[in-house]
C-alpha positions as CSV (number, residue, x, y, z in Angstrom):
1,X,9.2,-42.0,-5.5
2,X,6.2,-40.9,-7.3
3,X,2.9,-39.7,-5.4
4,X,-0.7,-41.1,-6.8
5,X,-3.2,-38.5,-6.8
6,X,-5.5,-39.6,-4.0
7,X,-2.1,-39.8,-1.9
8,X,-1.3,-36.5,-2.7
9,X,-4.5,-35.2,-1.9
10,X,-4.4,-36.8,1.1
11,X,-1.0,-35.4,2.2
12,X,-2.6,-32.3,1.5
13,X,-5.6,-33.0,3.8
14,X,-3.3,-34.0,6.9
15,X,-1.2,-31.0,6.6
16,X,-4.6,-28.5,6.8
17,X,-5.9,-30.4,9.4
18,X,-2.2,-30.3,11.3
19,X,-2.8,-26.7,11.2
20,X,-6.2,-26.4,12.2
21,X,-5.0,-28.6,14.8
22,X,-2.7,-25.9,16.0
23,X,-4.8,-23.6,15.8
24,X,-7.1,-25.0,18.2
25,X,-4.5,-25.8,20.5
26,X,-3.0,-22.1,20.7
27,X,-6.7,-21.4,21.2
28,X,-6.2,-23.2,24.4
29,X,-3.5,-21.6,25.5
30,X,-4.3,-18.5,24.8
31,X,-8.4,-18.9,26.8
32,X,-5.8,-20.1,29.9
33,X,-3.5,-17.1,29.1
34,X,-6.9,-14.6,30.4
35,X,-7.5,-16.8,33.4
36,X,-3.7,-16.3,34.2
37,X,-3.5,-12.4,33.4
38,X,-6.3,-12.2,35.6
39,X,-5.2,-13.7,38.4
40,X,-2.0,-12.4,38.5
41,X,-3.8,-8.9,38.9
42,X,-5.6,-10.0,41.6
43,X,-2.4,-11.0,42.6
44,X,-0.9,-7.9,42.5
45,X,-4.2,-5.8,43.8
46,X,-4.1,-8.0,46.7
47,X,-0.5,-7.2,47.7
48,X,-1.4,-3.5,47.5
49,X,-3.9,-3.6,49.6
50,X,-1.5,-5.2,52.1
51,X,1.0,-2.5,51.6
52,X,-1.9,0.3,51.9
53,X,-3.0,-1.4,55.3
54,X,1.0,-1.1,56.5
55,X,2.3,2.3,55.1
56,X,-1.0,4.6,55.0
57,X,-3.8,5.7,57.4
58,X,-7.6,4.2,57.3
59,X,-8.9,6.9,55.3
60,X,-7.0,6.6,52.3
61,X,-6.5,3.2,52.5
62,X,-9.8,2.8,52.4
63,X,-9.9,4.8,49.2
64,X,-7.4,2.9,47.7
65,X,-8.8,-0.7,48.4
66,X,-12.2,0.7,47.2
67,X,-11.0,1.4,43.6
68,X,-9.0,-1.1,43.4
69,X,-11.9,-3.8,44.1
70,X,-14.4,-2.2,42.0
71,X,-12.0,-2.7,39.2
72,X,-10.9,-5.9,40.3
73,X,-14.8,-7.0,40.6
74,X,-15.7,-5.2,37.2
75,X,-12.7,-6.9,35.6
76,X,-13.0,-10.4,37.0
77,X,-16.2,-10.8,36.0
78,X,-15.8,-9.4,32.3
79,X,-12.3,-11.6,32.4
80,X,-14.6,-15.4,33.1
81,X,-17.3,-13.7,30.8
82,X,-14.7,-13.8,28.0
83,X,-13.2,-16.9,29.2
84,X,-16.4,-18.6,28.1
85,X,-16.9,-17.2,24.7
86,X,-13.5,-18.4,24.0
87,X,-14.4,-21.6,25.4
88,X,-17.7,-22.0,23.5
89,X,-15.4,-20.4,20.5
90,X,-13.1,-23.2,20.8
91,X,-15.6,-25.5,20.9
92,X,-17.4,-24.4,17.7
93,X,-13.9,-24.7,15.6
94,X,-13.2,-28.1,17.1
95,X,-17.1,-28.8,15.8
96,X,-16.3,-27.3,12.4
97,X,-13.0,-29.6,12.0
98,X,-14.7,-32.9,12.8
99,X,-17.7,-31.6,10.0
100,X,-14.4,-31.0,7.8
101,X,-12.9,-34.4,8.5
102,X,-16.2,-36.7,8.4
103,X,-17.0,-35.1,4.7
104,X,-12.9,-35.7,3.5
105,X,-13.8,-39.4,4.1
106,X,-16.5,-39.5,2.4
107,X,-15.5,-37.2,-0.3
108,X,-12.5,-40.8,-1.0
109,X,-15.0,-43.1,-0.8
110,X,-17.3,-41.0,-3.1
111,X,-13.3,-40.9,-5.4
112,X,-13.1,-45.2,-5.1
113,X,-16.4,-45.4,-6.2
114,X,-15.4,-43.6,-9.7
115,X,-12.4,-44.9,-9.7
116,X,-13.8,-48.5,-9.7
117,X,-16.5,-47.3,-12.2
118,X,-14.0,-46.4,-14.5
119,X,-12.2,-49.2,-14.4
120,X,-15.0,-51.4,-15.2
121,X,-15.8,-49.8,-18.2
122,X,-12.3,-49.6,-19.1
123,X,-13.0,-53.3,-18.8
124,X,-15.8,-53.1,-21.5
125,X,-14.1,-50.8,-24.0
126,X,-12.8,-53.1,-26.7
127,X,-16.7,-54.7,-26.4
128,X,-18.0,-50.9,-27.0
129,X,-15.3,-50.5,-30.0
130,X,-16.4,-53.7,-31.9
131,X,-20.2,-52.9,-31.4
132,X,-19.7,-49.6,-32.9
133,X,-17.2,-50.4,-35.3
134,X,-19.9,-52.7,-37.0
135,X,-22.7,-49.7,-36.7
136,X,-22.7,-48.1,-40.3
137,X,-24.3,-44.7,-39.2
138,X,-21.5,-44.2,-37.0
139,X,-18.9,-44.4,-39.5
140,X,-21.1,-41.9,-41.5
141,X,-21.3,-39.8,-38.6
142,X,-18.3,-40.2,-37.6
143,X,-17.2,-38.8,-40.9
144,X,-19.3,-36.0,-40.9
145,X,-18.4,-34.5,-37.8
146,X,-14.4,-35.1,-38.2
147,X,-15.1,-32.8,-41.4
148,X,-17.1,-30.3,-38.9
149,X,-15.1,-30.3,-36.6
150,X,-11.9,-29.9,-38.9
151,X,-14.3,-26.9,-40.5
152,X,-14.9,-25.0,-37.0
153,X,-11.0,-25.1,-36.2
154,X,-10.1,-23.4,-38.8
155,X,-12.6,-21.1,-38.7
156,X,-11.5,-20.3,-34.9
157,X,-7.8,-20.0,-36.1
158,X,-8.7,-17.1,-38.9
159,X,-11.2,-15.7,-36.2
160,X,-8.2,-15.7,-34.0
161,X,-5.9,-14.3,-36.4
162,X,-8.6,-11.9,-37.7
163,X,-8.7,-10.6,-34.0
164,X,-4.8,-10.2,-33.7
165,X,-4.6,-8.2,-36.7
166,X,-7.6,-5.9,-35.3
167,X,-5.2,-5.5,-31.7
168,X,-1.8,-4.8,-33.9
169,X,-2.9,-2.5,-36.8
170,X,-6.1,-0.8,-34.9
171,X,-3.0,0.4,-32.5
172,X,-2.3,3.6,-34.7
173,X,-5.6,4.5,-34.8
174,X,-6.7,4.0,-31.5
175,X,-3.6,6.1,-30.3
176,X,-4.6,8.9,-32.5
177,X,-6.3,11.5,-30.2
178,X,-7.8,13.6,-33.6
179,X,-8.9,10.4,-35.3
180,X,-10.4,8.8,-32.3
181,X,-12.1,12.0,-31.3
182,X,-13.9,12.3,-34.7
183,X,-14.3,8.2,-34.5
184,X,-16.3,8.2,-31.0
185,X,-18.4,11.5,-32.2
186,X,-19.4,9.5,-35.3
187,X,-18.0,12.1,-37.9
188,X,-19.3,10.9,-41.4
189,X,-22.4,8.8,-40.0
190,X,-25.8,9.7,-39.0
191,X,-25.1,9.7,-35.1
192,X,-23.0,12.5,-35.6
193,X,-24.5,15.6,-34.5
194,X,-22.7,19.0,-34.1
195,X,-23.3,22.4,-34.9
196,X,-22.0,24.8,-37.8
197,X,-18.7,26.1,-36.1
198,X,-18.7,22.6,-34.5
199,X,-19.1,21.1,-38.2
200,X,-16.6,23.6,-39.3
201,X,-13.8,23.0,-36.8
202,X,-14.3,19.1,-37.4
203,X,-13.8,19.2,-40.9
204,X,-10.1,20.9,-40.6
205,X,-9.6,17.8,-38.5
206,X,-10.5,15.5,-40.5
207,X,-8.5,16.6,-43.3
208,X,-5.6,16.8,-41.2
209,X,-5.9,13.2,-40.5
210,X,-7.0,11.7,-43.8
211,X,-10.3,10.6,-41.4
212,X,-11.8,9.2,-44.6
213,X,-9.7,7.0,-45.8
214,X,-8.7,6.2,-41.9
215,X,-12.4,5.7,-41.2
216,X,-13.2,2.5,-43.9
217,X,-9.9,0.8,-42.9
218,X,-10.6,0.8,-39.6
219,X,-14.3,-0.2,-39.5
220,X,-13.0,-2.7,-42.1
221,X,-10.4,-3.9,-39.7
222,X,-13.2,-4.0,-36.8
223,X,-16.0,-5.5,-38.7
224,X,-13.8,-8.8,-40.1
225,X,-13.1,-10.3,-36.7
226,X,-17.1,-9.7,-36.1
227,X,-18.3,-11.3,-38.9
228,X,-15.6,-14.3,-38.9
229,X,-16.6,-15.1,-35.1
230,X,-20.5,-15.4,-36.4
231,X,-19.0,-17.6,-39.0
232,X,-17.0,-20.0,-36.4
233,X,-19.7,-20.1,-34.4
234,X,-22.4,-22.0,-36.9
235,X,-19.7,-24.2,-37.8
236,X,-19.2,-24.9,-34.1
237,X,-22.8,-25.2,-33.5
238,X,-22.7,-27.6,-36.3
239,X,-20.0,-29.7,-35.3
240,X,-21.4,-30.0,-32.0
241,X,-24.6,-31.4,-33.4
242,X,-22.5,-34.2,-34.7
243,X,-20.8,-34.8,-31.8
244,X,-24.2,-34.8,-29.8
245,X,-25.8,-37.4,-32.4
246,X,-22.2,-40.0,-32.3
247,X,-23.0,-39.2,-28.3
248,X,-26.4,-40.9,-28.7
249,X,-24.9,-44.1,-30.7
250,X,-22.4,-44.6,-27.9
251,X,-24.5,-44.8,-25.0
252,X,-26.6,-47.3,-26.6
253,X,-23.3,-49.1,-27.4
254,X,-22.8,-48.6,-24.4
255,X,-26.2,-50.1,-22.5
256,X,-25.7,-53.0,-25.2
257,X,-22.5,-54.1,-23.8
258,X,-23.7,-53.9,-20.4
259,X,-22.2,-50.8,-19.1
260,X,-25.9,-49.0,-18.0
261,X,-25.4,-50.1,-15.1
262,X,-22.0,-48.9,-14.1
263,X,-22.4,-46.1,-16.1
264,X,-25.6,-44.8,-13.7
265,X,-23.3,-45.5,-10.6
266,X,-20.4,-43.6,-12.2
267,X,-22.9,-40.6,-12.8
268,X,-24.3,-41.0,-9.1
269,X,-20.8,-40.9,-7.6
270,X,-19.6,-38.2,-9.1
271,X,-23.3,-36.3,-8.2
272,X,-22.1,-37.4,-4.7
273,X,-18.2,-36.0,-5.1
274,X,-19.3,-32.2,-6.5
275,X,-21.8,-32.5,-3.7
276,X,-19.2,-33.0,-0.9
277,X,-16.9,-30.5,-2.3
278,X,-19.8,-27.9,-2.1
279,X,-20.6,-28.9,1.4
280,X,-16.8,-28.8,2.6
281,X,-16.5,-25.7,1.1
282,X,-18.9,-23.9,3.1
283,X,-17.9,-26.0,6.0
284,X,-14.6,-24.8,5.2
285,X,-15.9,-20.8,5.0
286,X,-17.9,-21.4,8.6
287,X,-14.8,-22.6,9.8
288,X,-12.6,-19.7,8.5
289,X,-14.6,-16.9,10.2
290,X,-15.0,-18.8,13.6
291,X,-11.2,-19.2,13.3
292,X,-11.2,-14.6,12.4
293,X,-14.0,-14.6,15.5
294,X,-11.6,-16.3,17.8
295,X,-8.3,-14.5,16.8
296,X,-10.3,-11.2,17.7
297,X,-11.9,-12.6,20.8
298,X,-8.2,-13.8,22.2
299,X,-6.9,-9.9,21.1
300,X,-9.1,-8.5,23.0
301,X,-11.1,-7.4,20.2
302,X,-14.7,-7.1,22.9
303,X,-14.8,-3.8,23.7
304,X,-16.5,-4.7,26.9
305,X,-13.6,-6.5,27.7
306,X,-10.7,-4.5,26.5
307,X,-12.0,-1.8,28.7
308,X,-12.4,-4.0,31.9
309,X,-8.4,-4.9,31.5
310,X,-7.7,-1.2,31.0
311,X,-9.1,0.0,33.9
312,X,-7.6,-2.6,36.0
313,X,-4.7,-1.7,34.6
314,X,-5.3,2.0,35.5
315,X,-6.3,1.5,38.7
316,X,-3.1,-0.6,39.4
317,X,-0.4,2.3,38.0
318,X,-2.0,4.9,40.0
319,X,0.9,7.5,41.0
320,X,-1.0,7.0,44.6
321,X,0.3,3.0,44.0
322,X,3.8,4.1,42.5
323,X,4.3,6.0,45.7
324,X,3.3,3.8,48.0
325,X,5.5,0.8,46.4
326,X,8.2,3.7,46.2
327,X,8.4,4.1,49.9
328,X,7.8,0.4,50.4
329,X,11.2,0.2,48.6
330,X,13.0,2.3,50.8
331,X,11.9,0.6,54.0
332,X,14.5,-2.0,55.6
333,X,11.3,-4.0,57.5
334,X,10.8,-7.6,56.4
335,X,6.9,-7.3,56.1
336,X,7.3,-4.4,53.3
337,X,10.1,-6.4,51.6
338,X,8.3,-9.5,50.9
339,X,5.2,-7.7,49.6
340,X,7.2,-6.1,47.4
341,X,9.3,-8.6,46.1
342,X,5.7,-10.4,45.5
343,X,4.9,-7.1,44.0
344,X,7.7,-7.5,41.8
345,X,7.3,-11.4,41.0
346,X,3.9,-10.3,39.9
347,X,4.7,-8.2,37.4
348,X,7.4,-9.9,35.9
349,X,4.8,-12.7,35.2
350,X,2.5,-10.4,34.0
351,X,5.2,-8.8,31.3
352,X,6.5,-12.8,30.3
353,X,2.2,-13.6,30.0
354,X,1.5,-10.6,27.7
355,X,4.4,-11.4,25.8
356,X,3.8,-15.2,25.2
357,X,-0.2,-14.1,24.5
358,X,1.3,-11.3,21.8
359,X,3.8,-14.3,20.1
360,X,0.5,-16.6,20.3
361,X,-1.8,-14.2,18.7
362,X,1.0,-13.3,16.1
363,X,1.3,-17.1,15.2
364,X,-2.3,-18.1,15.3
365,X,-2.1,-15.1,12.2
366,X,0.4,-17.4,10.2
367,X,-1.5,-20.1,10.8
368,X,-4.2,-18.9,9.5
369,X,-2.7,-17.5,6.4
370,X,-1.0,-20.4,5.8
371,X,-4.3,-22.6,6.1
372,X,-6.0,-20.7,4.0
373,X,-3.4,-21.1,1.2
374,X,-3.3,-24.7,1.5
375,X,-6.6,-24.7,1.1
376,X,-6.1,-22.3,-2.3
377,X,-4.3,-24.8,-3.1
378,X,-6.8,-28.0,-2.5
379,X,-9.4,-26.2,-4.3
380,X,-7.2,-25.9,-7.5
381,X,-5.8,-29.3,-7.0
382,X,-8.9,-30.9,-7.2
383,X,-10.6,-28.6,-9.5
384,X,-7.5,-29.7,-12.1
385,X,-8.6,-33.4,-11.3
386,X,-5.4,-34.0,-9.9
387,X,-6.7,-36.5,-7.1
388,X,-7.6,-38.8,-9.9
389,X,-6.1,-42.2,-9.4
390,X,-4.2,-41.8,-12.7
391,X,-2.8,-38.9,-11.9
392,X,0.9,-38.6,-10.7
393,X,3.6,-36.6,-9.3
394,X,6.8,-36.5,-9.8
395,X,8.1,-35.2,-6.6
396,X,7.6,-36.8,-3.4
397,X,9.2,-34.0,-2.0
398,X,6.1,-32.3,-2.9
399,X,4.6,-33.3,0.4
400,X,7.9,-33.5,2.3
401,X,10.5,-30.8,2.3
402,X,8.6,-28.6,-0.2
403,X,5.7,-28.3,1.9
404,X,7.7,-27.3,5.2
405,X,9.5,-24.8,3.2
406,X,5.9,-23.5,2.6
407,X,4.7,-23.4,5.7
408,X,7.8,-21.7,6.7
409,X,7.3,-19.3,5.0
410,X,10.4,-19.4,2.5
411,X,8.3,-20.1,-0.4
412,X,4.8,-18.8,-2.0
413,X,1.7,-20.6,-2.4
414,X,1.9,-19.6,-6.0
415,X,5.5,-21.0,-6.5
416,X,4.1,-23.8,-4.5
417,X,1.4,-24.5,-6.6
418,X,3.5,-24.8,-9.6
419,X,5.9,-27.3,-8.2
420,X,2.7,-29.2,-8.1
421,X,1.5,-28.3,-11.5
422,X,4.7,-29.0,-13.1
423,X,5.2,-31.6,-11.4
424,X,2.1,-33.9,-12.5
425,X,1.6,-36.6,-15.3
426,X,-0.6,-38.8,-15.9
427,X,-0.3,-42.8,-15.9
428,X,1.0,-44.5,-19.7
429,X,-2.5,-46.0,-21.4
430,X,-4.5,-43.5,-20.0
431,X,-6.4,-42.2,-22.9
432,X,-8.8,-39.4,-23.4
433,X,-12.3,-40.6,-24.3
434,X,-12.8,-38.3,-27.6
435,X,-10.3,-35.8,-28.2
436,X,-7.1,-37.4,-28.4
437,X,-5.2,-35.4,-25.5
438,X,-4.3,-37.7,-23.3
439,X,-5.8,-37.2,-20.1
440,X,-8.4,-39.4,-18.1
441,X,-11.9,-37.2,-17.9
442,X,-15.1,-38.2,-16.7
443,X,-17.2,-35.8,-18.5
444,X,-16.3,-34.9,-21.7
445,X,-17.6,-31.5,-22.7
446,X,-17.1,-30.1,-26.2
447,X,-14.5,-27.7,-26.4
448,X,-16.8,-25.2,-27.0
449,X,-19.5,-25.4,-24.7
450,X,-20.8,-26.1,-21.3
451,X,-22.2,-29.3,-22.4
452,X,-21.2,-32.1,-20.6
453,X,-21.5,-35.9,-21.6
454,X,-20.2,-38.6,-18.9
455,X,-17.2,-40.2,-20.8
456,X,-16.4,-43.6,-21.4
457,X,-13.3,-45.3,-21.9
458,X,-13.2,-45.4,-25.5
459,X,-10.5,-48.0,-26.2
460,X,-9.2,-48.3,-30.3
461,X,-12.9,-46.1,-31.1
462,X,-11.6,-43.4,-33.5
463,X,-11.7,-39.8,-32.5
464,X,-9.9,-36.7,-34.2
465,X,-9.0,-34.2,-32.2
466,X,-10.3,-31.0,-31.9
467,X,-8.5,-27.6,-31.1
468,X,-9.2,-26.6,-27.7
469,X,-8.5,-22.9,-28.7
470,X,-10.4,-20.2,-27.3
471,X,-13.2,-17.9,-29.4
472,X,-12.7,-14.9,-27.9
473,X,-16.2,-13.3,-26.9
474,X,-18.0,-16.6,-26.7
475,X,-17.6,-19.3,-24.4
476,X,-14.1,-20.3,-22.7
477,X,-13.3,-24.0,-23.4
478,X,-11.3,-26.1,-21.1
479,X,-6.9,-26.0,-22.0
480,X,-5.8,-29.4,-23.2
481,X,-3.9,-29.8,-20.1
482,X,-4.7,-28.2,-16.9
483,X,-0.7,-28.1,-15.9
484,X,0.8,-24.7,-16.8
485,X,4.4,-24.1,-17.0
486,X,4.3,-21.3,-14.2
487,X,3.1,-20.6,-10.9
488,X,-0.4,-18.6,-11.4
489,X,-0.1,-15.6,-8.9
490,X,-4.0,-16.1,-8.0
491,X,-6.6,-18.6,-7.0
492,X,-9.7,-19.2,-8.0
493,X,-11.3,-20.6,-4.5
494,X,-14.3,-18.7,-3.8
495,X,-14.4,-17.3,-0.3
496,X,-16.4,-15.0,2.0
497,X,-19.6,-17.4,2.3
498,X,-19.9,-17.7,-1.7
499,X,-21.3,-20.8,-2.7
500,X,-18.9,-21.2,-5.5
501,X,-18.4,-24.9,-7.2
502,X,-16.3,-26.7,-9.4
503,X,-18.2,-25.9,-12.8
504,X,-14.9,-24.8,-14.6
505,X,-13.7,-27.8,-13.3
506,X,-15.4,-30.5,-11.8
507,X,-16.0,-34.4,-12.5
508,X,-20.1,-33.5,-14.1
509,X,-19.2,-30.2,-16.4
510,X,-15.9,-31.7,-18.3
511,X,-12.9,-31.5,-18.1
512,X,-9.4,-32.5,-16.3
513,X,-10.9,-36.3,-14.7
C-alpha cells in the first residue's frame, strides 16, 4: 500500500516522539533509581551501626557511627539535591516535547493550507493558459528566452567539458614536480624573481622539461574553462532576464483570472511553513542538549555529587567494617545473623540497582542517537519536499518493519534514508510549473540562481526545459529530482544551536514542492 507524503511524515513524527517518550520515561526511572541507591545505603549504614553497638566497645563505636553519619548526612543531602535537578530536568524535556508537538500541528495545518492553495489554482490553470495563449508579447517572449535558454545550456555543457579536459590533461603537468616547481615560481613571467645561480639552476630545468612549450599548453588549457564560464554566465544572465519578464506576464494572467487572491494566501502559508520549521528546529536543538544535560546529570556527571556517593561508599568498605561484618559472620547468635543477612540483602540490591541504572544510562545513549537520526532524517525529508501531498512512497514498510529494523539498530540511517529516497514518486498529472521535470514545486527558481518566483500550476502553457546542470564555480542549481539512487552517508541538518533553514530546499527559495 502506498504512503502519501503528509502520512509519511507523520509516521515519521510519531516514531520521534515515541522516543522522546522513552526517553523521558527512563528519565524517571533513573531520578527514582538515586532515591533508591540512597536509601539502600542508609540501609546498610544503619545495620552497621547496629553491629558496631553489638560486637565493639563505646569508643570505637563511637568512631565508627560518627563517620559513617557525616557521610551519610553529606551524601543524603547532595543525593535529594540531585534528585531535584533531575526532576526540574525532566520537567524541562517534557516542556521542550509539548513546544515540539504544538509547532508539528501547526507546521500540517500550515501544509493543508498549501495544499488547498494549490489545488485552487490548479483549478484556474487552463483559464491562465487561454489568457496567455492570446497575449502576443508572450509568444515573442516566450520565443526569445527558449532560444536563451537553449544558448546558456550549451554554453554550460562546453564550460563543463572545457573543465573536464582541464582535470584529465592538466594531470601530467600537475604531477610533474620540475614543471610545477618552475610553474608556482612563475619561471618565464614577471613574478618570477631569483638570483643568478638561482636563474642559472632554473634554466637546466626548464630545458629538461621542455617548460616552454609545457608552459602555453597548460595556461591554454587553464585559461579556456575561465573564459567559457564568463561566457555561460552572460548568456545565463540573459536567459534569466527573459524568464523574469514571461514571470511578469504570468502573474498578471494570473491576478486576471482571479488567482491574486489565492496566490497571496499560498505565499503567506508557506512564510508560515519555513517559519515553523525554523522554530522547531531550535526547539528541537534546546531539546537535544537538555536531553545531553540529563544523561550527564543521571551518570553522575555533578562533581558535587559523584564525590558525595564516593565517600559514602568509602566510608561503607572500610577494612574496620569488613572486619566487623567478618566476625559477625562467624558468630552463631541470632541478633548478628539477621543483621547480617540484612547486610547482605542490602547489597545485593545495591549491585542489581547500579546495574539496572548502568543498562538505563546505556539505553537512554541509543535513544538518543537514534532520535537524532530520525530527526536527520525529517530534516532531509522535508527539505526534498517529500511531505508534499503529491508525493508518494512506494513502501509502506517504510514506516513499518523498515523503521524497527532502524531503530534496532540492524540498519543505518543512511541506508535508511535511501529506502526512502528510492522509494518516492510523485502522483500521475503532476506537472512542473516551467521546466518540464515533472515534479510539483511551489517556488520555481531558475536553475541558476537563488531567485525564487512562487509557481503556478501552469496547465498546457508551453515551457522548454532547461538543463539543471551545474557551472562549476558559480552558483549550485537545484538536481531535477531530489531522489538519488544511493543512500548519502551524511546529513545536512544543522545542529549545535545553528539557526540553519531550508534555503537549499524549502517551499520560498525553489525547488522540490
Amino acid at each position: 500500500m502506498a504512503l502519501s507524503g503528509p502520512e509519511a511524515l507523520r509516521s515519521l513524527d510519531d516514531a520521534i516522539r515515541d522516543i522522546r517518550r522513552e526517553e523521558r520515561d527512563i528519565g524517571k526511572r533513573l531520578s527514582r533509581s538515586t532515591e533508591r541507591l540512597a536509601k539502600i545505603q542508609e540501609t546498610e549504614a544503619e545495620m552497621y551501626r547496629k553491629l558496631a553497638s553489638v560486637r565493639l566497645d563505646p569508643e570505637v563505636q563511637s568512631q565508627i557511627e560518627g563517620r559513617l553519619s557525616r557521610a551519610e548526612a553529606k551524601a543524603r543531602k547532595v543525593i535529594k539535591e540531585h534528585a531535584s535537578e533531575l526532576s526540574k530536568a525532566e520537567r524541562l524535556t517534557k516542556k521542550l516535547d509539548e513546544q515540539i508537538a504544538t509547532l508539528a500541528r501547526k507546521r500540517r495545518t500550515a501544509l493543508e493550507a498549501i495544499d488547498t492553495a494549490q489545488k485552487n489554482l490548479s483549478a484556474l490553470s487552463s483559464e491562465i493558459a487561454a489568457a496567455i495563449a492570446t497575449d502576443a508579447d508572450y509568444a515573442r517572449l516566450r520565443t526569445r528566452a527558449d532560444e536563451l535558454q537553449a544558448v546558456a545550456d550549451k554554453s554550460l555543457k562546453k564550460t563543463q567539458q572545457a573543465e573536464a579536459d582541464q582535470e584529465i590533461k592538466g594531470k601530467p603537468y600537475r604531477e610533474d614536480p620540475l614543471f610545477m616547481y618552475l610553474w608556482e615560481a612563475g619561471y618565464g613571467t614577471r613574478k618570477y624573481k631569483a638570483n643568478n645561480l638561482v636563474r642559472w639552476l632554473d634554466s637546466k630545468v626548464a630545458r629538461l622539461v621542455d617548460y616552454r612549450n609545457a608552459r602555453a599548453n597548460f595556461a591554454m588549457l587553464n585559461e579556456i574553462p575561465l573564459r567559457l564560464r564568463e561566457h555561460a554566465e552572460r548568456q545565463i544572465a540573459a536567459a534569466e532576464e527573459a524568464e523574469e519578464q514571461l514571470d511578469a506576464l504570468e502573474d498578471r494572467a494570473v491576478e486576471k483570472a482571479g488567482g491574486g487572491p489565492i496566490k497571496r494566501a499560498l505565499e503567506k502559508a508557506q512564510q508560515d511553513l519555513e517559519k515553523i520549521d525554523l522554530e522547531m528546529l531550535e526547539a528541537e536543538d534546546r531539546r537535544d542538549a537538555q536531553s545531553e544535560a540529563f544523561s550527564a546529570l543521571a551518570e553522575g556527571g555533578n562533581p558535587t555529587f559523584a564525590k558525595a556517593v564516593a565517600d559514602l561508599a568509602s566510608a561503607l568498605s572500610r577494612q574496620d567494617i569488613k572486619n566487623l561484618v567478618a566476625m559477625a559472620r562467624k558468630s552463631a547468635t541470632r541478633e548478628d545473623d539477621a543483621i547480617v543477612r540484612k547486610i547482605d540483602d542490602a547489597r545485593t540490591r545495591l549491585k542489581d540497582e547500579e546495574d539496572e541504572t548502568r543498562e538505563l544510562n546505556a539505553r537512554l545513549k541509543v535513544l538518543a542517537q537514534r532520535r537524532r537520526e530520525l530527526e536527520d532524517i525529517q530534516w532531509e525529508f522535508k527539505k526534498s519536499r517529500f511531505d508534499d501531498p503529491r508525493s508518494v512512497f512506494r513502501k509502506d514498510e517504510l514506516v513499518g518493519d523498515l523503521l524497527s529494523e532502524f531503530l534496532k539498530g540492524a540498519i543505518t540511517a543512511a541506508n535508511y534514508w535511501g529506502q526512502w529516497q528510492r522509494s518516492q514518486n510523485w502522483k500521475a498529472g503532476t506537472s512542473d510549473w516551467g521546466g518540464g521535470i515533472g515534479l510539483p514545486r511551489s517556488g520555481r527558481r531558475s536553475p541558476w540562481s537563488g531567485t525564487t518566483k512562487t509557481q503556478w500550476p501552469r496547465g498546457n502553457i508551453p515551457r522548454s526545459s532547461v538543463s539543471r546542470g551545474r557551472l562549476p564555480g558559480t552558483r549550485t542549481p537545484r538536481p531535477s529530482t531530489p531522489r538519488s539512487s544511493s543512500p548519502r552517508p551524511r546529513f545536512s541538518r544543522p545542529r549545535s544551536g545553528s539557526k540553519g533553514s531550508r534555503r537549499s530546499g524549502g517551499f520560498k527559495t525553489g525547488g522540490g514542492f
